[in-house]
N, C-alpha and C positions, 0 to 999 in steps of 0.2 A: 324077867320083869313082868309084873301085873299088868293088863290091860289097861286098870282105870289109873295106874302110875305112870304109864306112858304117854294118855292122856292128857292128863295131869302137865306132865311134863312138856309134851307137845306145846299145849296152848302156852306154857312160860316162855320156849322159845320164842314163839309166836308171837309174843305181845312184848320181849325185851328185842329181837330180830328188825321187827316190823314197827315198832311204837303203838300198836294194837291193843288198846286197852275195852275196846267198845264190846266185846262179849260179844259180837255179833257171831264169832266161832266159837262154838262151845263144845261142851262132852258128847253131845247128841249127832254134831256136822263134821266134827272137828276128823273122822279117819277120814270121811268123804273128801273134804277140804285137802286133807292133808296130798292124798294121791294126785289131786287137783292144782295142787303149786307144785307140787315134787315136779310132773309133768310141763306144767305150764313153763317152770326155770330152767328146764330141761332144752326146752324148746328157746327161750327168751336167749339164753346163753350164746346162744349162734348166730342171735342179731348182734351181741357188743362190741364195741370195738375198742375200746379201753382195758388193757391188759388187768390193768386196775378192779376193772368191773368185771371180767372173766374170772380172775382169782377171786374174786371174792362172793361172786355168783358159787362157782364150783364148792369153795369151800360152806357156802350155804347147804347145798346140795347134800354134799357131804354129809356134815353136823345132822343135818334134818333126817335121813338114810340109817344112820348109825348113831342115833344120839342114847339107843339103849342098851349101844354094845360099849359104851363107856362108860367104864367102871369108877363111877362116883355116886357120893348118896346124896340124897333128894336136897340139903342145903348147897350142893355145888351150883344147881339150878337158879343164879337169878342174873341179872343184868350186868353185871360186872364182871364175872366168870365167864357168860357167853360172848361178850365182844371180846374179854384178852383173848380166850380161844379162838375166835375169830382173828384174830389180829396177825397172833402167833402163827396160826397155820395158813391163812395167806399171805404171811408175809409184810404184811400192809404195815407203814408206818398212819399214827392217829390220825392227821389230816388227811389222807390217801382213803385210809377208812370212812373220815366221816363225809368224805366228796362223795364215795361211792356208795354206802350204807343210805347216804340220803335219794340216789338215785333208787334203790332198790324200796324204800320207801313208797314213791310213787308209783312206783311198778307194782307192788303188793296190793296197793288200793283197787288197781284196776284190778288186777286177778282176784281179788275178793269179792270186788259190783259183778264182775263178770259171772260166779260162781255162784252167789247169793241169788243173782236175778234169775240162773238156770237150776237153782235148788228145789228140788220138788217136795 
């Protein structure tokens, strides 16, 4: 997969994952960034304590690690596709998802002020 497809793709997860629509990560911050939350949930995941929030933190991790070693083409890519997969592979029934999906929410914000504000 091309660079600027992966990109590309990144920042969809990114903006259907997170409700991230402000472009504030773009094609220019967006690997920077990327290493920057891979890391940051890395670390976040060992605060939770919600099994709920574990699986579905990991299966973030996951998704975001390997999302260009899934073999689909660029229309699998939007917001309906990524939460079923999300759903499916942790497990999560829809309210389980969107308790937790909305915590991760919050959490993304901060790791994004955080990373913007130390972005050179």
């Amino acid at each position: 997969m091309k660079n600027n497809l992966k990109k590309e793709i990144l920042l969809i997860i990114i903006e259907a994952l997170f409700d991230d629509s402000t472009r504030d990560i773009d094609d220019i911050n967006c690997i920077s960034f990327y290493h920057f939350l891979i890391d940051t949930l890395e670390t976040e995941v060992l605060t939770l304590t919600s099994e709920n929030d574990i699986s579905l933190c990991y299966c973030m991790i996951d998704l975001l690690c390997n999302f260009d070693l899934i073999e689909e083409d660029f229309t699998f890519w939007n917001s309906e596709n990524i939460k079923s997969y999300l759903k499916n592979f942790s497990g999560l029934y829809e309210q389980e998802y969107q308790d937790s999906i909305y915590k991760f929410r919050k959490i993304y914000t901060s790791i994004k002020d955080e990373f913007l504000l130390d972005f050179p």
